[in-house]
N, C-alpha and C positions, 0 to 999 in steps of 0.2 A: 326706412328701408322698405323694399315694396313684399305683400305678403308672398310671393312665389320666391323669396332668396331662400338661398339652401346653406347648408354647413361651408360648403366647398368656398365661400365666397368670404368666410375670417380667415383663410388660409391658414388653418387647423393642419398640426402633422396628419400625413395621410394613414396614418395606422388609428390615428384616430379616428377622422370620415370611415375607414372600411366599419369600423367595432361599431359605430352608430348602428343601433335597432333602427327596422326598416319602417318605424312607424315616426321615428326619431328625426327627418332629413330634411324637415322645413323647420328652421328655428321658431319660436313662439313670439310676442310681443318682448316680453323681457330677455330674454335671449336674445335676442338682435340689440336691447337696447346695452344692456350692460357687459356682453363681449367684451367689445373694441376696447372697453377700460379697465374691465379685469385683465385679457392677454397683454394692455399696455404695463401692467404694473403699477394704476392707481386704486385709492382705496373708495370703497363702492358701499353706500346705501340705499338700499334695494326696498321697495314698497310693492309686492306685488299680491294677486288674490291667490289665495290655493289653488293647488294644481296645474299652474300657471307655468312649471319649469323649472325652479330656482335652482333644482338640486343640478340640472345641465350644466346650469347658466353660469354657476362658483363652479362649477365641477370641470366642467371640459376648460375654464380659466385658467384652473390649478395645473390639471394637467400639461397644459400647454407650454407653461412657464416654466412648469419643472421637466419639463423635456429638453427643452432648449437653452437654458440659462443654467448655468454650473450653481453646483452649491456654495454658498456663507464659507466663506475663509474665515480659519482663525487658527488657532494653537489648538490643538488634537486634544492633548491633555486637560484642558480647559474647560473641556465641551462638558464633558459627562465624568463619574465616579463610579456610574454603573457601567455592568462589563457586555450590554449590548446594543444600548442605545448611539455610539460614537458616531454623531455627526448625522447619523440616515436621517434622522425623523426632520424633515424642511417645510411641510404643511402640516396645519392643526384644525381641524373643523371641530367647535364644541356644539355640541345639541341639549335640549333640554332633558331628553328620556331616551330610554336602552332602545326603544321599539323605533325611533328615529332615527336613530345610530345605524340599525340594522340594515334600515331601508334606503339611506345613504349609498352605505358599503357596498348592497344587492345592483345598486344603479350604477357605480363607480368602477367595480373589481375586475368589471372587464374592460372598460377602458384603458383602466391603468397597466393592465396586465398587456395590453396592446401595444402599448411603452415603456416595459421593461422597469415597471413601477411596481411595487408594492405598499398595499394598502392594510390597513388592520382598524379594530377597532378595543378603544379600552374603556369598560363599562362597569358599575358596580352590578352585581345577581353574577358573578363567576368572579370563580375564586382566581383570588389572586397572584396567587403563588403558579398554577397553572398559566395566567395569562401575560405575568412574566417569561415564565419557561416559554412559552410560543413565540414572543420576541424577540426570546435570546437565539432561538433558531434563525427567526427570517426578521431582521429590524428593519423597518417600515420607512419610506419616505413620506408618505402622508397615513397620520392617522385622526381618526371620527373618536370623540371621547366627549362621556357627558362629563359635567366640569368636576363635581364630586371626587370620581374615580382618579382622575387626572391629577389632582391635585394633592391625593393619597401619594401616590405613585412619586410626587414630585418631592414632598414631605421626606418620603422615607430614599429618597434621593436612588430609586430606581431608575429613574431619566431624566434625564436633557432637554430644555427646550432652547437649550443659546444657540441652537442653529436655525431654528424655526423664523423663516422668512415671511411663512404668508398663515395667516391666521383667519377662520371664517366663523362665525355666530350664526348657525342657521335660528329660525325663531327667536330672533334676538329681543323680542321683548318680551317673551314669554320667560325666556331665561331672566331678567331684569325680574318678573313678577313674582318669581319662584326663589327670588332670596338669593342668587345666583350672583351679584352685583360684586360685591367682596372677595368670591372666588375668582373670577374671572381678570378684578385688577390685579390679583396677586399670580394670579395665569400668566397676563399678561408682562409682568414686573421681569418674569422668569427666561423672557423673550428677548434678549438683548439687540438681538439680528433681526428682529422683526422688521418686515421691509414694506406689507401689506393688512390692508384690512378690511373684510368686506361682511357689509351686512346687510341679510335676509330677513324677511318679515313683511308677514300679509296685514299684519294690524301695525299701527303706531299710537298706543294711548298717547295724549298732551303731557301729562304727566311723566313719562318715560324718555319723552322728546331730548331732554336737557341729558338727561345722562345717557344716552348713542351720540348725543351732539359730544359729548365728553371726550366719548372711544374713538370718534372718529372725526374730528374738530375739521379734517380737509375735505373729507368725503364726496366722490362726485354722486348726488342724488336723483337715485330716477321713482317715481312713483307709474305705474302700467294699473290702467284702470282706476276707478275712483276709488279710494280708500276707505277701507271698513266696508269694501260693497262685496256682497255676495255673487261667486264666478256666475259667468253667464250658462244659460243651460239648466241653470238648476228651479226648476216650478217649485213653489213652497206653500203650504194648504194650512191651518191652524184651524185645529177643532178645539170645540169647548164645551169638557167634561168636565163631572166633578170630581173631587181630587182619590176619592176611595174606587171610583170605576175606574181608574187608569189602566190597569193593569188586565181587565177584562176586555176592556176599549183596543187595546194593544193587541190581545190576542184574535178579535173577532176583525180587525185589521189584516193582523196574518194570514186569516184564512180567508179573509173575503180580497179587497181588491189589493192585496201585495203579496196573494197566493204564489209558493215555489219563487217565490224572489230570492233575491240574497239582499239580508237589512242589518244595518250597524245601526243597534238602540242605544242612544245615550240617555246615561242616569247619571243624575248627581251622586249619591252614595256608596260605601262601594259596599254594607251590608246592604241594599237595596236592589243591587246588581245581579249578587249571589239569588236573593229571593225571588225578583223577577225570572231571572234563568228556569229557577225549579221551578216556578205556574208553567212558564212556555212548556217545558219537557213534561210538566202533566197533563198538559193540552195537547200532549203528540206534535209538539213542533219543536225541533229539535235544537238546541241551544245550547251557548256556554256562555259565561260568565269572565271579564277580563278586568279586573284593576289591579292598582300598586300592593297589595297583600297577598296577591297571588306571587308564589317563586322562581324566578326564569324559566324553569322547561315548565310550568305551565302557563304559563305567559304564550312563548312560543310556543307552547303545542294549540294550546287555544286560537293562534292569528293565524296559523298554518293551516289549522281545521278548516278558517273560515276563507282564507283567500283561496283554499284548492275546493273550496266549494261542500266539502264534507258534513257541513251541518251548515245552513239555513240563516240563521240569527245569533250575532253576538250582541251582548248586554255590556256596551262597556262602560267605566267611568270617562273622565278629559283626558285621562293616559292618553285616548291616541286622537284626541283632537287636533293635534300637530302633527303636519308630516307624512304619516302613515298612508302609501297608495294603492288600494286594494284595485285590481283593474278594473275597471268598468263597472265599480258599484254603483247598482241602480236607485239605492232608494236610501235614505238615512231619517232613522225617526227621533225625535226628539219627546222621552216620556217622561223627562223633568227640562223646564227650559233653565239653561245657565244661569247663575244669578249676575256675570258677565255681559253684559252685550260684545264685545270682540269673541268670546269663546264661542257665541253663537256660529258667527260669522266661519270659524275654524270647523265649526259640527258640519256643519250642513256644505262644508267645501271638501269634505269626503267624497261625493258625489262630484258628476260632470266634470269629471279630471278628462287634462289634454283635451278638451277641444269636443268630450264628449255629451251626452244630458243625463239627468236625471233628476228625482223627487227625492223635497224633505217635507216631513210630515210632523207638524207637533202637537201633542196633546195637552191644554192649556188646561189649569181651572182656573177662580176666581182670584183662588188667595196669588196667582203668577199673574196679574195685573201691572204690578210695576216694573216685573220684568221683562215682559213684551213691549209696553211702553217704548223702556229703554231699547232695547232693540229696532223698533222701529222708528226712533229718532237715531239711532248709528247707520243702520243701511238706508234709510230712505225709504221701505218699504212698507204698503199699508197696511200688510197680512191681516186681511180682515179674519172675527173670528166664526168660524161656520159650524153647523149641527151638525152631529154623526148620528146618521141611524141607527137607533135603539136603544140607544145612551140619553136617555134626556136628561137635562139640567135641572137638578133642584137644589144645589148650594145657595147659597146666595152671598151677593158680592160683601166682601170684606165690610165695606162704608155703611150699606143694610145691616150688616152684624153686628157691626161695634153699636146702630145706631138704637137697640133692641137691648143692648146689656145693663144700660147704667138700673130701667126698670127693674130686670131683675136682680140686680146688684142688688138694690133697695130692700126688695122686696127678702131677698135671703138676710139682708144686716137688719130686716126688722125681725126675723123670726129669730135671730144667734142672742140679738138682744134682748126679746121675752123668755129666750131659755135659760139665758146669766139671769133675769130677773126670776124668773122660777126657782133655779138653783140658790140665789141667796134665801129666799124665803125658805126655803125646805131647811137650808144649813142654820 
């Protein structure tokens, strides 16, 4: 399809074209390719990079479908035991994290609301008994659930999924990585009317292959762009400090060339997270700290801070390596690299969302040798590694260290052993 087609040309109900955001009207590469077979009603795996669309591309499908085509017959009685589920709930999107959920619903709710749909989300960090009661007021024809929550709910026979038609995995093999496998056949087991399946996801490990090939043995496959490649737009720099200036190296970043930026720092740790935060804020650079040990409203208070621009720098763990699209973030720094190569690929796709650019920045040391490696055997990229000013290098590389120890190995087991020989002569 040529790059100037617009919405108007899937012949989309038109309550939908008007609710399209004005930035929204040229579909994207994936978006033109996996339409025609999602509004057709087949089951769809998706390969595409971050930022790329996907949430449109399953989203305005679901919509579409469930505007136009009536719901799953059956027996009323049959459906549900709970007293507000009966029948509404026809779509299912599972996500791996609440922070994904959210940003789904944020992109959706007006759509759907465009067509007389309603949308909800059910997530573990709120309580449950409340997010029943909010169901039992408005029951939902599609709802966003990480698989966890879902599954409770299903247990304690709160809902219904025997009407559920069309079923979606966004990050589907990130869900697959996170032990997710078992809940999601048992998700699905619960689905009897299942009529669709589609699935999303910017990485594909080999490994993972077999079990998507499992979930969706018909699946028509599109892949958009090279697999495992980093979106386009985004310039990527790798410096090489040593591993205890990180943290200094970071801050003198902040104030020198990614001054007054807005930056999402990914850490591995999530006490590591917490600590980095505090140096930033005694640095005078304003920061907070996001991972899974934090409690929903500081979770969201924390992603709100940073997407309305109210502080500068968040520290996060891979919570929001998936998914999460902060508008127009310009820069994304990597202060510990993944021990993943795909989680990279997810970091640094935070940035040059839609069509837009921007910088990832990482700071390597020696001992993350095999993990850049990896990395640039997945994207193809040669990220050489460069000097930062006033950071000089004096670690040295892991192979040099090991190759310095066995000496003083020796040298400590001959001194432990004239002190066992001293000590018997004394005794």
């Amino acid at each position: 399809m040529p790059e100037s087609l617009t919405f108007s040309a899937f012949n989309l109900h038109p309550s939908l074209l008007s609710a399209l955001p004005a930035q929204f009207q040229v579909p994207t590469p994936v978006q033109q390719q996996t339409l025609p077979s999602i509004m057709g009603g087949q089951d769809v795996l998706a390969l595409a990079p971050t930022g790329s669309g996907k949430t449109l591309a399953f989203g305005l499908g679901l919509l579409q479908q469930l505007t136009v085509q009536p719901p799953a017959m059956g027996n009323e009685s049959t459906l549900t035991t709970a007293p507000y589920s009966r029948a509404h709930m026809r779509a299912v999107v599972i996500v791996p994290t609440r922070e994904l959920a959210a940003q789904i619903s944020e992109v959706l709710t007006p759509l759907a609301q465009s067509v007389s749909l309603t949308l909800t989300t059910l997530c573990g960090g709120v309580d449950l008994e409340l997010q029943v009661a909010d169901f039992n007021r408005q029951p939902a024809q599609i709802v966003i659930a990480t698989p966890g929550r879902l599954l409770d709910l299903l247990r304690q026979k709160l809902i219904s999924l025997k009407a559920v038609q069309h079923l979606v995995l966004d990050e589907a093999d990130r869900l697959l990585e996170m032990g997710f496998w078992p809940d999601i056949q048992k998700l699905m087991a619960a689905m009897p009317a299942l009529q669709q399946q589609l699935l999303f996801s910017a990485t594909l490990p080999a490994e993972l292959a077999e079990q998507l090939t499992q979930l969706v043995p018909n699946a028509h496959r599109f892949a958009v762009g090279s697999q495992n490649s980093v979106v386009e737009g985004v310039s990527q720099t790798c410096y090489l400090v040593n591993k205890g200036s990180k943290a200094q190296a970071l801050i003198a970043l902040l104030k020198g060339q990614l001054t007054r930026q807005q930056v999402l720092v990914f850490i591995n740790a999530r006490d590591s997270a917490d600590a980095v935060a505090k140096k930033l804020n005694k640095a005078g650079i304003q920061a907070l700290a996001l991972h899974g040990e934090k409690d929903q409203a500081e979770r969201e208070q924390a992603l709100l801070a940073f997407k309305h621009g109210d502080i500068n720098v968040l520290v996060a763990t891979d919570l929001l390596a998936r998914g999460i699209d902060v508008t127009a973030l310009p820069v994304v720094v990597n202060l510990d690299l993944p021990p993943s190569a795909p989680v990279y690929v997810h970091r640094v796709g935070r940035t040059a969302r839609a069509g837009l650019t921007g910088a990832a920045v990482s700071l390597v040391c020696h001992g993350e040798a095999s993990a850049l490696a990896a990395i640039r055997e997945l994207t193809g990229e040669a990220l050489p590694l460069l000097p930062l000013a006033g950071f000089p290098v004096t670690d040295q590389p892991a192979s040099e260290a090991r190759s310095k120890r066995p000496p003083r190995d020796k040298q400590a087991n001959r001194r432990n052993a004239n002190k066992r020989r001293n000590k018997s002569v004394r005794d």
